[in-house]
C-alpha positions in Angstrom: 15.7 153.6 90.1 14.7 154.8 87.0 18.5 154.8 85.5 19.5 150.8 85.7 17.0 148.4 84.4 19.2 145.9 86.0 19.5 147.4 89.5 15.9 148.1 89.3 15.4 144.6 89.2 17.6 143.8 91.4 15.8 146.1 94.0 12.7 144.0 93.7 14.0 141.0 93.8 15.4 141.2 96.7 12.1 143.0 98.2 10.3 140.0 97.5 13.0 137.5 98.3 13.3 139.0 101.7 9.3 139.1 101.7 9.1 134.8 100.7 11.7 134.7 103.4 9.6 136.6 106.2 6.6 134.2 105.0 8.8 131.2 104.9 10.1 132.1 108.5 6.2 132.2 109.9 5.7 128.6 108.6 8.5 127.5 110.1 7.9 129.2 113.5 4.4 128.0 113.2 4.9 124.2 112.6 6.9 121.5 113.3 8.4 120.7 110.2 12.3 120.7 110.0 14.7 123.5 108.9 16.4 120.9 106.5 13.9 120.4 104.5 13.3 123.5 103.0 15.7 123.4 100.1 12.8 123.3 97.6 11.2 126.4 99.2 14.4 127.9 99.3 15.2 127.9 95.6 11.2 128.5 94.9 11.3 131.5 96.6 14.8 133.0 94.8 13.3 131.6 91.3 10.1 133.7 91.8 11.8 136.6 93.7 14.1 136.4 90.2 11.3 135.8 88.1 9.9 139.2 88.8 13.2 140.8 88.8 13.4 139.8 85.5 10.4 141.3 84.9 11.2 144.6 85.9 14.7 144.1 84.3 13.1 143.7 80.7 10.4 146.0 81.0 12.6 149.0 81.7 15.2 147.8 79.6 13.0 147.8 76.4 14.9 144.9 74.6 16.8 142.2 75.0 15.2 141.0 78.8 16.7 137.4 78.8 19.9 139.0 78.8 19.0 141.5 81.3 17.6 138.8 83.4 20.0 136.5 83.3 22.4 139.1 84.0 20.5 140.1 86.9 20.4 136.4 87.7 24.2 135.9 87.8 24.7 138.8 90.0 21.8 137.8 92.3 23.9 134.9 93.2 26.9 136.3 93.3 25.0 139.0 96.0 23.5 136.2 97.9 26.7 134.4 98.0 29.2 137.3 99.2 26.5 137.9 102.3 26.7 134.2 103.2 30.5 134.5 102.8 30.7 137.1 104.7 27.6 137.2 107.4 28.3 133.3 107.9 31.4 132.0 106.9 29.0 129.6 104.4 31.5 128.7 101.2 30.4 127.3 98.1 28.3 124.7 98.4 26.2 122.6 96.3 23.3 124.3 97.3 24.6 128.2 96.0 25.4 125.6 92.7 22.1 124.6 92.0 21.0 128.8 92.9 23.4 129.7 90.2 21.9 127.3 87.5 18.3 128.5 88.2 18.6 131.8 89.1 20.0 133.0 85.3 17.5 130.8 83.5 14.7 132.4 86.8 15.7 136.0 85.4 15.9 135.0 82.0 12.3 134.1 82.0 11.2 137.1 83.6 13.0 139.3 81.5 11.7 138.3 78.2 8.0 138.4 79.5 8.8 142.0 81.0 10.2 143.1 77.1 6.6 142.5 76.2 4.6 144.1 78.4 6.5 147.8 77.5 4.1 150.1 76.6 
C-alpha cells in the first residue's frame, strides 16, 4: 500500500495485533492462568501493534507522524470496536475507553519516530 501512509499502517498494525493475539492465545492454552486477567496484555499488545503502525504511518508519510499516528490510533479503535459491535454484541465499555486513550498517544509515538527514520 504504497498510496495511504495511514492505511499502510493500519495494515500492520493489525498484522501484528492479530500476531500478539495468536501468541497471547498459546499462553493461555498452555497455562492455567485466567482469561480475566489479561487486560494488561490486552492493551500491551494493541499499544505495540499501534506503536509500529505509527511507525510505518510517519515514515511513509514524511511529516507530521504524531498526527498520522494518532490518527491511525483513533481509527484503530474505532475498527476494533465496530468488529466487537458487530461479531459480539460487546458495547462500549470501559475497557474499549482506556483502548481509545492509549491507542492515539500508542500511534502518536510511533509516528514521530517513523518521520525520522525517512531516508
Amino acid at each position: 500500500m504504497k498510496g495511504s501512509p495511514l492505511l499502510s499502517g493500519l495494515m500492520y498494525a493489525v498484522l501484528f495485533m492479530l500476531a500478539g493475539t495468536l501468541a497471547a492465545s498459546l499462553v493461555l492454552l498452555g497455562t492455567e492462568v485466567a482469561e480475566g486477567s489479561w487486560l494488561s496484555a490486552t492493551l500491551t499488545i494493541h499499544a505495540l501493534s499501534l506503536f509500529i503502525g505509527g511507525i510505518v504511518s510517519g515514515r511513509r508519510s514524511g511529516s507530521r507522524g504524531w498526527y498520522q499516528g494518532g490518527l491511525l490510533g483513533l481509527l484503530y479503535t474505532a475498527v476494533i470496536w465496530m468488529i466487537g459491535f458487530l461479531a459480539y454484541d460487546a458495547g462500549f465499555t470501559q475497557e474499549m475507553l482506556v483502548l481509545g486513550g492509549v491507542a492515539p498517544v500508542a500511534g502518536a509515538l510511533g509516528g514521530m519516530i517513523g518521520v525520522n527514520l525517512k531516508r
